[in-house]
C-alpha positions in Angstrom: -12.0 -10.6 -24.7 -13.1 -9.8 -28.3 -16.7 -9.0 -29.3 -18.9 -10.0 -32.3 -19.8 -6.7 -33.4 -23.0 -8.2 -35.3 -24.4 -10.1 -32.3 -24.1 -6.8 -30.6 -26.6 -5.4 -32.8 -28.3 -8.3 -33.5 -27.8 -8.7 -37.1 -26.3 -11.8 -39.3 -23.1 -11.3 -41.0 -24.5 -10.9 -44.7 -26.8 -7.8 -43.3 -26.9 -4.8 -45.2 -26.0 -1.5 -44.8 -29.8 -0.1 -44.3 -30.5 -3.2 -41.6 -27.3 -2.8 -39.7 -28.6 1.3 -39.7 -31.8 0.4 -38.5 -30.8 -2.5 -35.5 -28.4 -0.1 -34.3 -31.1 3.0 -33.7 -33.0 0.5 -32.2 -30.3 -0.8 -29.9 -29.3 2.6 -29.4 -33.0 3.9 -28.1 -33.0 0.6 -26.0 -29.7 0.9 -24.4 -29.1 4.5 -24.2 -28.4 5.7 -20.5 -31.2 8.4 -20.6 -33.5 5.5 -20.9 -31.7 3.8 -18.5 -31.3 5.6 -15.2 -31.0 2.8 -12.4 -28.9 1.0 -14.8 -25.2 1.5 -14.3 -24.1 -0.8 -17.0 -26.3 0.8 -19.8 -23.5 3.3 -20.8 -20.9 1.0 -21.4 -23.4 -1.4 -23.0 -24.2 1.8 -24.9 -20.5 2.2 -25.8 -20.1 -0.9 -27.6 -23.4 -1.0 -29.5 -21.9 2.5 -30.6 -18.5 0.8 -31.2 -20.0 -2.1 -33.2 -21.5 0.3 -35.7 -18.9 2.6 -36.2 -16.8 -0.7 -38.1 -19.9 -2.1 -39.8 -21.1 1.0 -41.3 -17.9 1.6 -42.9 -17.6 -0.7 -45.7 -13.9 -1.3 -45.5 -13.2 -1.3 -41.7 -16.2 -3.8 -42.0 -14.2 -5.8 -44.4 -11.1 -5.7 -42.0 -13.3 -7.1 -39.2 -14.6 -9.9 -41.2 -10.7 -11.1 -42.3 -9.0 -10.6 -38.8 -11.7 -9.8 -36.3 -10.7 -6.7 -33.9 -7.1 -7.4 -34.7 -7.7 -5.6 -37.8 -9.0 -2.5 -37.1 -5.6 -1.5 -35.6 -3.7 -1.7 -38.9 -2.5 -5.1 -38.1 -3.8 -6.9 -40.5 -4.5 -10.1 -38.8 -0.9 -10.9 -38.3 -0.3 -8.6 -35.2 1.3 -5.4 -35.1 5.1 -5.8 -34.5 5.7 -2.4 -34.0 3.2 -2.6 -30.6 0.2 -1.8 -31.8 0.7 1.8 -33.6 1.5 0.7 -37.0 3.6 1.0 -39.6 2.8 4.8 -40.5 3.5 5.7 -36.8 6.9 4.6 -36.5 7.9 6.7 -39.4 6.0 9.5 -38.0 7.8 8.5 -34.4 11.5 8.4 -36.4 11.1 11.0 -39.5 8.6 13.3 -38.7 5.6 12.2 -40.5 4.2 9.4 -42.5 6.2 7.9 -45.6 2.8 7.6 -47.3 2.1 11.2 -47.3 -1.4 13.2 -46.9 -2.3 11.9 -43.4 -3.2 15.4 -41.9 -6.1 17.2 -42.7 -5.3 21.0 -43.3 -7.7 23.9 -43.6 -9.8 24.6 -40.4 -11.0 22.1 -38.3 -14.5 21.3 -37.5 -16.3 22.7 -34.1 -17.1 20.8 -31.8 -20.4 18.9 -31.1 -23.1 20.8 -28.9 -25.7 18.6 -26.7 -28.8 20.4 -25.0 -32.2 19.2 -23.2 -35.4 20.4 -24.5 -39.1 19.5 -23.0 -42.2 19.2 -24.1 -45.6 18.2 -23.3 -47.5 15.6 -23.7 -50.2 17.3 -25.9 -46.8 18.4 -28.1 -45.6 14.8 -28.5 -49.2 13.8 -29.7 -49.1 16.8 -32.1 -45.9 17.7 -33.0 -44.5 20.5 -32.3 -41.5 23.4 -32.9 -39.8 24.3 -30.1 -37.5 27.3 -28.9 -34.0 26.0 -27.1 -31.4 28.4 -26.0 -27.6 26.8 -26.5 -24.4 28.1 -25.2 -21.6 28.0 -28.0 -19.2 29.3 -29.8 -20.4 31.6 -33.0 -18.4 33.6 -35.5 -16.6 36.7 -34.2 -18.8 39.5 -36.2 -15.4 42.2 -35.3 -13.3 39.9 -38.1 -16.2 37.9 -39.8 -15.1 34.8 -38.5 -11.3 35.3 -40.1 -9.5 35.6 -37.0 -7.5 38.7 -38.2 -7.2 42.1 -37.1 -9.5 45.1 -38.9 -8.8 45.9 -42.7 -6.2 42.8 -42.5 -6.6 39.2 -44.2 -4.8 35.7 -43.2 -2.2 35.1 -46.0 -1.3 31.7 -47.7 1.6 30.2 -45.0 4.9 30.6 -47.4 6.2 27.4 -45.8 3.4 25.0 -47.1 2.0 27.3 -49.8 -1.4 26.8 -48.3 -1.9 22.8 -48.6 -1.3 22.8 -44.5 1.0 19.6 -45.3 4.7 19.8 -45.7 6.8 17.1 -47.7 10.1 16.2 -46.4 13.3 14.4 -47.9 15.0 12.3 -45.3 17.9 9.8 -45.5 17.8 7.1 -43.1 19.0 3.4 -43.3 16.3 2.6 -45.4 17.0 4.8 -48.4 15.6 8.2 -49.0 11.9 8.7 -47.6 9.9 11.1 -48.3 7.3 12.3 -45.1 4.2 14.5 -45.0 2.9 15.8 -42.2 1.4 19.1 -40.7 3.0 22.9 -41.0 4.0 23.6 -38.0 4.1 27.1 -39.0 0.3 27.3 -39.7 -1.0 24.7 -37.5 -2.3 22.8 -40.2 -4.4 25.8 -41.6 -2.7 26.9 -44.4 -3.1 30.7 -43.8 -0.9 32.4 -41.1 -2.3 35.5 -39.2 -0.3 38.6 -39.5 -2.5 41.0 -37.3 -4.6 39.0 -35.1 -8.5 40.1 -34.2 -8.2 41.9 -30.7 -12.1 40.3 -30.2 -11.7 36.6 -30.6 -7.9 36.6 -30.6 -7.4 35.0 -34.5 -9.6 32.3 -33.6 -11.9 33.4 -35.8 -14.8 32.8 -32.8 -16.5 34.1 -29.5 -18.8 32.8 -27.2 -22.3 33.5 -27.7 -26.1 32.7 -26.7 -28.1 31.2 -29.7 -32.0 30.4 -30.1 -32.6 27.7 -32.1 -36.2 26.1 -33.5 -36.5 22.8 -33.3 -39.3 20.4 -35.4 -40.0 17.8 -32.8 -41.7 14.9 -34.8 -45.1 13.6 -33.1 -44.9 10.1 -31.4 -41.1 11.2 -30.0 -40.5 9.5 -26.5 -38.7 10.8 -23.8 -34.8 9.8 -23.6 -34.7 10.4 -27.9 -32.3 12.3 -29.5 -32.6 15.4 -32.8 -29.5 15.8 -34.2 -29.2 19.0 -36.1 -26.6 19.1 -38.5 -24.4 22.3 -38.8 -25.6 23.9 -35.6 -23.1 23.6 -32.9 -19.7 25.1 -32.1 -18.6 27.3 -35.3 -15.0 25.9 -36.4 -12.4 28.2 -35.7 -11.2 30.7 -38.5 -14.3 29.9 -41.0 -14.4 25.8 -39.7 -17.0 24.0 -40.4 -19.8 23.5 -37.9 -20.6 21.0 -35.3 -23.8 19.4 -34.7 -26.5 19.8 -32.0 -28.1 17.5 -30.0 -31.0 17.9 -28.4 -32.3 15.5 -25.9 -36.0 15.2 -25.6 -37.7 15.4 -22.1 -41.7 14.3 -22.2 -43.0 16.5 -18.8 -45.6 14.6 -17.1 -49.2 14.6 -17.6 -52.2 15.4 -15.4 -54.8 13.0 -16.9 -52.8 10.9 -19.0 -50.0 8.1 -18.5 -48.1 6.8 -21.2 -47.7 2.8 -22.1 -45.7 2.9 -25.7 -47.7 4.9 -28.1 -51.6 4.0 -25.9 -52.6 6.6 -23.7 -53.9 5.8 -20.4 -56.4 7.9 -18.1 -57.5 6.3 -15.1 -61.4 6.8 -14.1 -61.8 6.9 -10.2 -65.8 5.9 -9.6 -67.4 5.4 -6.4 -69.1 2.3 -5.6 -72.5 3.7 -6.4 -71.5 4.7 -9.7 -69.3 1.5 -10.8 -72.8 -0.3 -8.9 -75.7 1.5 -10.9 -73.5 2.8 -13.9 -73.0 6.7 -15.5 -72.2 8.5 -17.9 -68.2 10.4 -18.2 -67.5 13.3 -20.3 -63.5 12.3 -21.2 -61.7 15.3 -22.3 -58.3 13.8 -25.0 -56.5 16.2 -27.1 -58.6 16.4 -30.2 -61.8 16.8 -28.6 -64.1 14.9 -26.4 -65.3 11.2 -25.4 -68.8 9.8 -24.4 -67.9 6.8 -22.3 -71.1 4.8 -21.1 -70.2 2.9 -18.0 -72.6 -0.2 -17.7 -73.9 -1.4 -14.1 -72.0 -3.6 -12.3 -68.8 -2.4 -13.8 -65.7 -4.0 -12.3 -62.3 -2.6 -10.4 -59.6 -2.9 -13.2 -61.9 -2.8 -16.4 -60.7 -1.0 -19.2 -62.4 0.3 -22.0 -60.4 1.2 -25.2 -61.3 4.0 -27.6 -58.4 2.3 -30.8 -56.7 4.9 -32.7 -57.3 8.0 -30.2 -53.8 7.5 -29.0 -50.6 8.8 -29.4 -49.3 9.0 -33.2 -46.5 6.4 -34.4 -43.2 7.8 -34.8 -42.0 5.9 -37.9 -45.1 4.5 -39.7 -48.7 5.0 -40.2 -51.7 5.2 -37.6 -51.6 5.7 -33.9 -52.2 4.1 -30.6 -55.3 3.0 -28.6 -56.6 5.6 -25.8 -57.4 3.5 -22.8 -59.5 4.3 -19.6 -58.9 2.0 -16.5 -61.6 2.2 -13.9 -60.3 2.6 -10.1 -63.5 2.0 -7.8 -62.9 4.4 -4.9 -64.1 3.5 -1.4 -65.6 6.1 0.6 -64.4 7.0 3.6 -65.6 9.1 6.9 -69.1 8.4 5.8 -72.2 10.6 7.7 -74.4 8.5 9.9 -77.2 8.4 7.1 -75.2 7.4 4.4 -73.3 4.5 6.6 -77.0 3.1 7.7 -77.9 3.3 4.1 -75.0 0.9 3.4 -75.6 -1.5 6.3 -79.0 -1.4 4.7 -77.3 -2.6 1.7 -75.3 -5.1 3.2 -78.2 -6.6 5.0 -80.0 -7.0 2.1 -77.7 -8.6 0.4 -76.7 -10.9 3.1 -73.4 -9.2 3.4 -71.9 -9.8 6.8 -69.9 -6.5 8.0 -68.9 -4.8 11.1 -71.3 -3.5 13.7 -72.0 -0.3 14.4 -70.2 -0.3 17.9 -67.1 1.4 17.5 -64.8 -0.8 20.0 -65.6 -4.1 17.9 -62.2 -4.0 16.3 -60.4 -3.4 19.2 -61.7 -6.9 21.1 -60.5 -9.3 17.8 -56.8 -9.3 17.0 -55.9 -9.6 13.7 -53.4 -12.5 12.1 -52.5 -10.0 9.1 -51.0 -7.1 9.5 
């Protein structure tokens, strides 16, 4: 079954570049599986929000979806692929050796791979920002060749076969005429330099593995389940490669006092009937400083008062949230004898009918609840 790529993201088909971008970050926070844990489905739903973005980001696999839908994006072209689905440049590669449009390889080093990591912080840190320290696993340049891959006092030379590009052309007859292919040295590998005297440290890959520190700006108003992406700082290519990336996963650690609810903070206030009866005074302690919260007689189970703007910062805008103090009444249990006839006082009063005194009452009466 195909998919429409712009009702995945929730866009029309005349959006922009900059509003596809920002549906699918928001699709992407909302759907990934981090975010997500009881959800089994959220990965692939993930997937496809991922998939969907890949084509309309790229202006001309965006233009192939429009004309033929999926179809397209396999080099068919709307009319089907004939040759099942690999294309036309794959059954020359299949028959002559490469592709009769030449250039299809990439030569030089290839790029290292992608490194992911978790990092957590606080809650204070989210509200303020914060650098933090996070220790990767990867692979770095071997400092025994300098990242070359070749043996001391020794460089890589220029492959004689391909004179460097990494690509070698190739005349061949067959019974369409004389093609010309391209496709990767197989001398080199693709690299364009061959290895004479190979590095006895990293073996001519040019690499080793190695522990790294890295300092990471965590922006305030981050939520748990987010991703950094740090450009340039995962795997080192092999023989001088560029870079991957790393990316770090952001883990908010619970707080004591505080719960979050978007960007409001929430502190719950456990009072005991006397206090939430008569009304006091609270001291609330938040992260830039402290609160004087009045709280009136005859406040309420459930109330909330609202201090706006003391909350957590927006991530991507001005101003922050509301900080938000729910009262909990607390009833006291295992009362002393005074302090329980001092509450049947209360009761009687009031005209409040309660349980005796006599300690076998609830035993005689059997409840319809349980």
């Amino acid at each position: 079954m195909s998919t429409d790529f712009y009702a995945l993201l929730g866009v029309d088909r005349s959006a922009d570049a900059d509003t596809i971008k920002k549906a699918y970050r928001r699709k992407a926070r909302e759907l990934h599986p981090d975010a997500n844990p009881g959800d089994p489905t959220a990965e692939d739903r993930f997937k496809e929000v991922s998939r969907a973005y890949e084509v309309l980001s790229d202006p001309d696999a965006r233009a192939r979806y429009d004309r033929f839908g999926e179809s397209g994006l396999s080099g068919g072209g709307g009319m089907g692929d004939p040759f099942g689905g690999g294309g036309l440049g794959d059954i020359f590669e299949a028959f002559f050796g490469g592709s009769p449009f030449g250039g299809r390889g990439q030569s030089g080093p290839p790029r290292g791979g992608d490194v992911e990591v978790a990092a957590v912080i606080t809650l204070e840190e989210v509200w303020s920002g914060a650098a933090v320290s996070v220790e990767v696993d990867s692979a770095v340049a071997c400092t025994e060749c300098a990242g070359t891959g070749a043996g001391s006092g020794t460089q890589p030379v220029t492959c004689s076969d391909c004179s460097g590009s990494g690509q070698v052309r190739r005349v061949r007859q067959s019974m369409l005429g004389q093609m010309v292919t391209s496709g990767p040295c197989t001398r080199c590998s693709g690299m364009g330099q061959v290895i004479v005297t190979p590095c006895g440290t990293c073996r001519s890959d040019g690499r080793v593995r190695g522990r790294r520190t890295h300092s990471v700006d965590v922006p305030a108003g981050i939520r748990s389940g987010q991703t950094l992406r740090l450009t340039g700082r995962g795997d080192a290519g092999p023989r001088g490669g560029a870079p991957g990336d790393l990316y770090v996963h952001i883990r908010v650690r619970d707080h004591d006092v505080f719960e979050r609810e978007e960007d409001d903070l929430v502190a719950y206030l456990a009072l005991s009937v006397a206090q939430a009866a008569l009304g006091t005074h609270i001291v609330l302690r938040t992260f830039d400083g402290e609160l004087d919260l009045v709280i009136p007689a005859g406040t309420q189970h459930g109330r909330e008062f609202v201090a706006r703007g003391r909350g957590l910062p927006h991530l991507q805008g001005r101003g922050s949230g509301h900080l938000r103090a729910r009262v909990q009444v607390v009833v006291p249990t295992g009362m002393d004898d005074e302090s329980e006839a001092l509450l049947r006082r209360f009761a009687e009063l009031n005209g409040e009918q309660v349980a005796p005194a006599d300690k076998g009452f609830f035993a005689k009466i059997k409840s319809a609840f349980s």
